[in-house]
N, C-alpha and C positions, 0 to 999 in steps of 0.2 A: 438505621442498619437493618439488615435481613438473616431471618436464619433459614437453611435449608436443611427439610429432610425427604428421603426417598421413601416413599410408598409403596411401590410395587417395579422391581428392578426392570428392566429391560435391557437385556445383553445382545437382544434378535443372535439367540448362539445358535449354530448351526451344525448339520455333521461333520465332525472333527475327523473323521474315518477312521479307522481300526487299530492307532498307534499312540494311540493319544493318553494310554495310563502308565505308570510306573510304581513301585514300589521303594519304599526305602528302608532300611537295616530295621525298625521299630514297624515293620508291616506298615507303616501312613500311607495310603492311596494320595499321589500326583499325579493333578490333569493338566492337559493345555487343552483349553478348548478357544474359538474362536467365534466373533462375530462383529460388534463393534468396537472392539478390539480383541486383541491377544490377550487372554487371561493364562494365570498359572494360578490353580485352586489344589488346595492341601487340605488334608487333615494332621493337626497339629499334637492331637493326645487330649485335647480338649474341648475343639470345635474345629469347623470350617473356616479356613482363611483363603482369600482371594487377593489377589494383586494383580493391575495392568502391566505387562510385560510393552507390547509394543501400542499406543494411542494414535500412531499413522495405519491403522489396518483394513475394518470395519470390507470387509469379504467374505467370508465364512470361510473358508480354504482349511484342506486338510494338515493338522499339526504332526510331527511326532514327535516324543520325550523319551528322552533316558537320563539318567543321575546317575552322577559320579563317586568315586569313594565315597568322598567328603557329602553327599547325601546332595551336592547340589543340581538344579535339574539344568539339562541344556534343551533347544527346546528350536525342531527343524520348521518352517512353516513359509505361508505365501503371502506375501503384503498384496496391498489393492492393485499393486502396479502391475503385477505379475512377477515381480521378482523372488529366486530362495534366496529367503533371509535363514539368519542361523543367529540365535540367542543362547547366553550362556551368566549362569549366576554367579556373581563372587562373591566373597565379604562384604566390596564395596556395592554392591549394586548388577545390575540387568548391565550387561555388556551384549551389543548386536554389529553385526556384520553383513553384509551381502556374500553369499557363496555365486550366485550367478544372475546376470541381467542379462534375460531372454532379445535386451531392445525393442524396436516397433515390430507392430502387427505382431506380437510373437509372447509367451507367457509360458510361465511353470504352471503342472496341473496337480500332482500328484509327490509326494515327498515319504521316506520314513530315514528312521535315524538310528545308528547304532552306536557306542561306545568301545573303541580297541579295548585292548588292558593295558595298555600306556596312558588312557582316558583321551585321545584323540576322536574326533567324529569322523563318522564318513555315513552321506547320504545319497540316498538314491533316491531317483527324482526322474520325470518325464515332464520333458519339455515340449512345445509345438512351435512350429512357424508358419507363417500365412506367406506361401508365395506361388503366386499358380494352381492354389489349393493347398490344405493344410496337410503336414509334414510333422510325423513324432520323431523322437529322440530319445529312448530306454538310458538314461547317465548314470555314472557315478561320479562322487566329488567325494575327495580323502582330502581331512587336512594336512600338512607336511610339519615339521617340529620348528621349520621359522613362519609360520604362520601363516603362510599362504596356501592355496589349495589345487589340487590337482583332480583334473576333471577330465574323464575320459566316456564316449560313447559305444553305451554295451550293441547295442543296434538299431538305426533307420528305419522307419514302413510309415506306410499312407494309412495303414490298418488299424496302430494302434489302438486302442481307447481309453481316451483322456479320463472318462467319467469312472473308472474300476480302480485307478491305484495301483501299488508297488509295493511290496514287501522285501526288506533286506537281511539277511541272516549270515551266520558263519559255520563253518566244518573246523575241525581242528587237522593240523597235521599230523605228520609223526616225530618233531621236537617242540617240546616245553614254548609257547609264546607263536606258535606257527596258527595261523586260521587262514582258511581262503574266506574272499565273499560269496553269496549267492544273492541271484533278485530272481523273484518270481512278477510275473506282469501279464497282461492280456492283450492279444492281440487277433483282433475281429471276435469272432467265438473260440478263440484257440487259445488255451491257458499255455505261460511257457516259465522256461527256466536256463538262467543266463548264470553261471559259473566263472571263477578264474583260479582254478585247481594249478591248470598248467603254463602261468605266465601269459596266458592272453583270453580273454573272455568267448568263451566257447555257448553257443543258446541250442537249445534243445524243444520240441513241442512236446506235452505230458498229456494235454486234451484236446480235444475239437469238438465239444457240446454244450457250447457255452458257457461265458462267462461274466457274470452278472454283478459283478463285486470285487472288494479289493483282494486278490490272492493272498491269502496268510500261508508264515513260510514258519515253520518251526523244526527244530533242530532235536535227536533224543541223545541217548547216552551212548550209544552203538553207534554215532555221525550219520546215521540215517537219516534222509529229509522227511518232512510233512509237509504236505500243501493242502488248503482245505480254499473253497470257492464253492459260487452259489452257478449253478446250470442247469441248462433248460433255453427254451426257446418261449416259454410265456411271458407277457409284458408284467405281471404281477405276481406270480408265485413261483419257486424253485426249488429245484433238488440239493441237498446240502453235499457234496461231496468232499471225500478224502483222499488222498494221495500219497502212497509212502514211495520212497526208491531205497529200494535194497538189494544190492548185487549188481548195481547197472540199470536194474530195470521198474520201472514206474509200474503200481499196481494200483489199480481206484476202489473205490465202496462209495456206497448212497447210504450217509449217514440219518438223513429224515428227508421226505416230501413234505412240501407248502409251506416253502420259508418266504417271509417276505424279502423285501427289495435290501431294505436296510438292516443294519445291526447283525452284520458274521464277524464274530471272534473265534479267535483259537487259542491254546495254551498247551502244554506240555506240562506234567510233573515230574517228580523225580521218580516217581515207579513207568516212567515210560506211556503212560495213560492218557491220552488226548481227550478235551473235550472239545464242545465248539458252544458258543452262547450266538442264539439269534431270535430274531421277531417270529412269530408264527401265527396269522390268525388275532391278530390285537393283543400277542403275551409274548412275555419274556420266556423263552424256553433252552434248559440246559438240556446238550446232549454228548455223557462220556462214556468213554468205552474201557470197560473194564476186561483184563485179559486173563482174570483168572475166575472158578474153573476153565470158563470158554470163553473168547474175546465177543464182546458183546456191547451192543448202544443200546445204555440205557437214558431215555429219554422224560425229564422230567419239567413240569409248568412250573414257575419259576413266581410270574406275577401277570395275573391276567386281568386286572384292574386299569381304566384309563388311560386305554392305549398303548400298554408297554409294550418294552423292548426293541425303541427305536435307538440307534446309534449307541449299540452293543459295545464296549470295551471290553477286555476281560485279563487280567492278568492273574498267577499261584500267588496264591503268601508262602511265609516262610514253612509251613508246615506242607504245601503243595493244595491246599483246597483253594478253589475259583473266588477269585475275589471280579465282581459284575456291577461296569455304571453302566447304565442306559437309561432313558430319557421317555416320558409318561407324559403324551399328545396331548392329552385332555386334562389335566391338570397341574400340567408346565412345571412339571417335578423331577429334576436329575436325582437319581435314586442308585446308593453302595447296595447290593447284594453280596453277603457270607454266610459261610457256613460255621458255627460255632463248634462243630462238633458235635451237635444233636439235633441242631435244627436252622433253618434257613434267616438271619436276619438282615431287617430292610430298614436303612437308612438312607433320609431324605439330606441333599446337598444342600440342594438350595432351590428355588422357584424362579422360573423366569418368563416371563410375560413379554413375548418378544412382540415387535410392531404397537405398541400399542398408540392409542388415533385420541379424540378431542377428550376433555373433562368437562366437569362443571361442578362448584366450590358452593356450597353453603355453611352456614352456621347455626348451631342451635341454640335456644335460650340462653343456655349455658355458656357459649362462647366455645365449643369446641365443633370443629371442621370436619365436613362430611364430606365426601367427593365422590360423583359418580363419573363411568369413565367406559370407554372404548378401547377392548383389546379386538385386535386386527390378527394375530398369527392363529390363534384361538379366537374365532369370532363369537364374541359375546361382550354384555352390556353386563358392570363389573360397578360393586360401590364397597366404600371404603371408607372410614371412620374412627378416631383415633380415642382409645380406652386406655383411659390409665395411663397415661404418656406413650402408648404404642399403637399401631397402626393399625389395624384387621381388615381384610376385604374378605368379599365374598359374590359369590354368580348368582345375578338376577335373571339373567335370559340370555339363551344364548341360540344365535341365525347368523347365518354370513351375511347378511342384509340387515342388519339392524345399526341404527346409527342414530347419535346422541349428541348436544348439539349446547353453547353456553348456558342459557338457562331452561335447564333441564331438570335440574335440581331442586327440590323446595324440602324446609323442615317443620311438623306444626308442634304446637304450642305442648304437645307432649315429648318431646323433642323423635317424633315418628318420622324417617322420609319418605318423601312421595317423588317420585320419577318419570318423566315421558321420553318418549322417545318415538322412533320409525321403523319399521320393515320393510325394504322394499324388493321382499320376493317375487312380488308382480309390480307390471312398469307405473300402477296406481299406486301405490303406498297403504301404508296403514296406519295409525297413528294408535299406540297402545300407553295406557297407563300402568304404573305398577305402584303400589305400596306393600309399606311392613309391617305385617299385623303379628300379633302375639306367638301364630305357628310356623312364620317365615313370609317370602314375597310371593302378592297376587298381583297378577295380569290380567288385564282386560280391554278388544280390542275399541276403541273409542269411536273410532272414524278407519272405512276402510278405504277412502281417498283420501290420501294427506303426506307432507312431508316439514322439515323443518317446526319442530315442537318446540312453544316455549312453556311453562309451568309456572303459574303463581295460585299462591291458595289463599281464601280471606280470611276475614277474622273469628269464621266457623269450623275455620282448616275444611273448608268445600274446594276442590280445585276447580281451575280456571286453566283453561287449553288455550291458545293462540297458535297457527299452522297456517298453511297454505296446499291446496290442492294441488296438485298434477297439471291440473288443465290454467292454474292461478288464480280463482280467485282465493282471498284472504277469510279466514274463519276462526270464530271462538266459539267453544263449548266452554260451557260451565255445569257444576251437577247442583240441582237445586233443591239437593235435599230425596228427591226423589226420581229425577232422570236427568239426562243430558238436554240440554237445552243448548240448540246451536244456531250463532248471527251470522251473516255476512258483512265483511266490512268495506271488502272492494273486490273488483271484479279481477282487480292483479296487483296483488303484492306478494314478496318474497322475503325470506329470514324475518319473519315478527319475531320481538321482545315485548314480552307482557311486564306489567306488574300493578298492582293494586295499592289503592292508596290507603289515609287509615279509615277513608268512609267505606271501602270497599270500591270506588271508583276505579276503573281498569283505564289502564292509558299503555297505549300500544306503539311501538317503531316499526317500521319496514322499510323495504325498499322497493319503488318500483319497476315493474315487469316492464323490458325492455330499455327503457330510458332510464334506470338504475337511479332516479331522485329521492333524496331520503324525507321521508313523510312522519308524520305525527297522527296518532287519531287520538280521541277520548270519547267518553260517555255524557253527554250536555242534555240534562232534562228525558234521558230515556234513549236518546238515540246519540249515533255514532257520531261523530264530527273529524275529520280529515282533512291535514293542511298540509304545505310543503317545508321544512325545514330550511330547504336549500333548492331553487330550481333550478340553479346552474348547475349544480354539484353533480358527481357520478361516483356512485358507490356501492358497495353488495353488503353490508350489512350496518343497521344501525344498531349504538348501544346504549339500552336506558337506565336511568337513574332518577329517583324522587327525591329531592332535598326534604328536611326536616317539615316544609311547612307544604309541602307535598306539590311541589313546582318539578313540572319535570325538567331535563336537559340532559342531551345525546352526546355521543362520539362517534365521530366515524372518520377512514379515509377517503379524502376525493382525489379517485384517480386522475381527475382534469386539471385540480391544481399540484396534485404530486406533495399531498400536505395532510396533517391529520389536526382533523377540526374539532372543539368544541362549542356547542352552542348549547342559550338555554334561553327558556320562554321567559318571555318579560309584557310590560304593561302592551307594549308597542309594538309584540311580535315575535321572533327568534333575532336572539344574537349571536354570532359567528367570534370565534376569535381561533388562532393559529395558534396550537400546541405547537407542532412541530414539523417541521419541512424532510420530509425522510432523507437516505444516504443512497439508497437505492433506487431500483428503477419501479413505477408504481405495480410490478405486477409481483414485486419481491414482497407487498407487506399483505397480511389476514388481518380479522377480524378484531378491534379492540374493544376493551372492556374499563363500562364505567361506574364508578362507586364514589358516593360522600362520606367524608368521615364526620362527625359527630359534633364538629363545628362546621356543619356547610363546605367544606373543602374539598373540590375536584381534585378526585387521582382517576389516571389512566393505565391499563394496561394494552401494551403491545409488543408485538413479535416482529422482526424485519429480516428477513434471508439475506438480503444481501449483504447485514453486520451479522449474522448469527446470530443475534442479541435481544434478550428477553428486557424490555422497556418501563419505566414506571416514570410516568408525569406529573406532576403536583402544581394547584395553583397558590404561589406564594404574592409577599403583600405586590413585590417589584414584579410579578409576571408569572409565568410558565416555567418549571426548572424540571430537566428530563433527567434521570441517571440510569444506569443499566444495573441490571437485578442479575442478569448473566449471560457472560458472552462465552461460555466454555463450550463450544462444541455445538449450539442450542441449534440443530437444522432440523430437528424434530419438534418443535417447540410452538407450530400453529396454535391457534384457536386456543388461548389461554383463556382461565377463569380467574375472576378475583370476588373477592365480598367483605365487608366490616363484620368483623365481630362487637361484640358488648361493648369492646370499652375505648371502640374508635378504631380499631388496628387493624390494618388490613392485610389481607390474606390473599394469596393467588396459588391456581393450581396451572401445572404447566408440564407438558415432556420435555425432558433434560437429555443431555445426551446418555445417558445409560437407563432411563426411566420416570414413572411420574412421579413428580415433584411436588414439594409443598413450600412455600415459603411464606413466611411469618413477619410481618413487621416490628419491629424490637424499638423503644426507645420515645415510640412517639407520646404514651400515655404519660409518660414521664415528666415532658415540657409544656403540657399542655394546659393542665391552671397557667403559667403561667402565659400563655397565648390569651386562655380568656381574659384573666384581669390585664 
């Protein structure tokens, strides 16, 4: 059996646009946010709670939320298809619908939601179609009391823009239960506003200076409108303006210069006081305007640490002060801002480490799991380690060009890790080591031609390099105590796997340059010795393994036979035997990974795209027996790592579909005296 734990989540969430929070009776901040799925995330009165709403999604598309009496949320957004979907919670569970299917060539871009006071929805939404050129649609969709819904188009243009978003609001009338709607939206640089006061929707223009963002639409006490948007004609910075209409007529103000692209909120309190929360300059920045003695913005930095104040939300609590999520680039932090009444506090949601790319798994003396790993949305080279039954990671380096690779990983004998990896800022490579020493991690660049790094250390924890150049040939560094010493092993091989035996013997896999045959080298009396595994075979990576009495023997896929192979060395040579025949087509399967457990017994790891399905192999006494470890969603799930711990049990690191993953093999230490007797 396997147990799973996550590591480090990965949602790949995305800008949800400016609709995406709510409040409930007890002030709890609710989000929808989006990305490989539809989440709805709460705070509960005692922590952060998260749940999948819809697992057909994985889009990022913009959400909006409202909550009902009864505190539950419903929740407008866009599935992968393009379709507005509409969700709504009940006692029993996530109830979802279709409001509209745009059909082919054609998609919703743009959604927000509001709540009648009967608690019926109705959203507005901009649709497109692709015919002769794309074509927008400004709608609205009301639901009706027998459940179906009524969709009407506020106005047509070629102009629109998909990418700014829709805001939806109400006016009250002049009897108890009477509101009309409003939608504000964008069209080319011209901000507008579309009404239906008088039985048919009436659109108006408010600006023509740009419009950079989703138009926010807020309502005061007096039924005067607010509109607030970002303009300007720069591709990078803008003018935060505002908008009232009183008396008929639209009045503007420039609330702040040099806002960023992302993250405009607005809100309204009960004394009639608008703020607006946006990015500025790499910060969260509040700007509200107070209208007594004189109306006035004042502008305040909010959190200028890590890139904040991207995908601003903002809604009042119940007292009227700014309740502020937004989302911190550089250390992948959704983060509440409030004000407590004397001073600003910052809490963190949760972490998310979107795209993240390969791992590699080791173990310390100890038996507990170290894993270093590749995050992609935040480029950096990330390790992680599990303390006290919990997880911790932390940034070792971080380049858009750096790249980390199976065995990457080593632990020495003080349970210290040591790391290699790549940069490839220039079309040469680099090949950089890093360790943890007492003040934190040191870098150092090893090789400034190189790619594909393996790492093993000997029995003086010296490490030991294995790479390949740029131009191919095959190379090993080793430090000998006092410098790098580096061989060549061939003139073209490609993904070497090192490792060292218990004399210190280094015995290496690659594959060959060009004609892709999986080879074998070692160390024989001082020099290199290189044979062929397989010379029929074709494949891109080989994976090694030392049995107890330090015999090596590989895994790999051969795309020629559409099969994944185990061999291993024997008196007579390499012997071949067929793990398994994939499902897929040979260009669906990566990289597998091979370990012994503790009685000599072959396990394999692999990943296949065309099952989705994370693979474990074992050789039992009748043959080869394959099971899957996980088929949930796993299309992120390449270049798996695996390794034995202490007491035989094996361990694999892998992306899952929400993140990286650990899993544990359970049960085996248990049967295994009696395997031996």
């Amino acid at each position: 059996a396997w147990t799973q734990e996550a590591i480090v989540a990965d949602r790949n969430l995305q800008d949800p646009g400016p609709h995406y929070l709510a409040r409930d009776a007890d002030d709890h901040l609710h989000l929808a946010l989006t990305g490989r799925a539809l989440y709805h995330v709460w705070w509960d009165g005692a922590g952060w709670q998260e749940e999948i709403v819809d697992q057909d999604f994985d889009s990022g598309s913009p959400t909006a939320i409202a909550l009902d009496i009864s505190g539950y949320p419903h929740i407008a957004y866009i599935n992968f298809a393009g379709k507005l979907k509409y969700a709504y919670k009940t006692a029993g569970g996530w109830m979802i619908e279709t409001v509209f299917n745009p059909g082919v060539a054609a998609g919703v871009s743009s959604v927000d939601l509001k709540l009648t006071f009967t608690g019926l929805p109705e959203i507005a939404f901009i649709d497109y179609y692709d015919f002769m050129g794309r074509h927008y649609r400004v709608r609205h969709a009301k639901k009706l009391s027998d459940g179906s819904w009524n969709i009407e188009t506020i106005t047509a243009s070629d102009n629109l823009d998909t990418q700014t978003g829709i805001s939806l609001g109400y006016t009250s009338g002049a009897f108890w239960g009477q509101f009309y709607p409003h939608v504000v939206y964008c069209e080319g640089d011209k901000v507008k506003h579309a009404d239906r006061t008088s039985g048919a929707w009436q659109t108006e223009q408010i600006a023509n200076e740009g419009c950079n963002s989703t138009p926010l639409l807020a309502t005061d006490s007096q039924n005067r409108l607010h509109v607030g948007f970002n303009a300007g004609s720069s591709l990078t910075t803008f003018n935060v303006r505002h908008a009232v209409k009183d008396n008929g007529a639209w009045t503007l103000e420039t609330v702040d210069s040099g806002a960023d692209l992302y993250g405009l909120a607005m809100v309204r309190n009960a004394s009639d006081e608008i703020s607006f929360s946006y990015k500025k300059s790499g910060a969260l920045v509040l700007a509200q305007k107070t209208l007594f003695p004189v109306p006035l913005w004042l502008v305040t930095t909010l959190d200028d640490q890590a890139d904040a104040g991207n995908y601003a939300g903002m809604i009042t609590d119940s007292n009227g002060n700014p309740l502020i999520v937004h989302f911190r680039a550089e250390d992948r932090k959704w983060n509440v801002v409030s004000w407590n009444g004397s001073e600003w506090i910052h809490q963190t949601i949760f972490e998310d480490w979107s795209l993240l790319k390969e791992s590699s798994l080791a173990f310390d003396g100890g038996g507990a799991p170290h894993i270093a790993f590749r995050s992609y949305a935040y480029p950096a080279i990330q390790y992680a380690r599990k303390v006290n039954g919990a997880w911790e990671h932390e940034i070792v380096d971080t380049g858009s060009y750096l790249y980390l690779w199976e065995r990457a990983l080593a632990i020495d004998s003080q349970g210290n890790p040591h790391l290699v990896y790549d940069n490839r800022a220039d079309s040469d490579g680099e090949i950089i080591y890093a360790w943890r020493g007492p003040s934190g991690w040191v870098t150092e660049t090893v090789q400034t031609s190189g790619e594909y790094p393996s790492l093993a250390l000997d029995s003086q924890d010296r490490p030991w390099i294995a790479f390949n150049e740029e131009s191919g040939p095959l190379k090993v560094l080793h430090w000998n105590g006092t410098t790098w010493a580096s061989e060549t092993i061939t003139s073209y091989g490609l993904y070497p796997k090192l490792l060292l035996d218990s004399d210190d013997v280094p015995h290496l896999t690659y594959a060959m340059f060009v004609q892709a045959v999986p080879r074998y080298a070692t160390k024989v009396g001082g020099t290199w010795v290189s044979q062929d595994i397989d010379p029929t075979a074709e494949t891109i990576c080989v994976s090694l393994a030392l049995n107890s009495a330090g015999q090596p023997a590989v895994a790999y896929f051969d795309f020629a036979a559409n099969q994944h192979v185990y061999a291993f060395l024997g008196s007579g040579g390499w012997n071949r035997e067929t793990v398994y025949s994939t499902l897929g087509a040979p260009a669906d399967v990566e990289c597998s990974v091979l370990a012994f457990d503790r009685v000599d017994r072959p396990h394999i790891i692999f990943f296949e795209y065309g099952t989705q399905a994370l693979y474990h192999a074992f050789k039992s006494d009748t043959g080869w027996l394959v099971e899957v470890i996980n088929d949930e969603g796993m299309s992120y799930a390449d270049f798996p790592s695996a390794a034995m711990d202490g007491r035989g049990r094996l361990g694999v690191s892998s992306l899952g579909w929400d993140g990286l993953q650990y899993y544990a093999q359970i049960g085996y230490d248990i049967f295994l005296p009696l395997l031996i007797r």
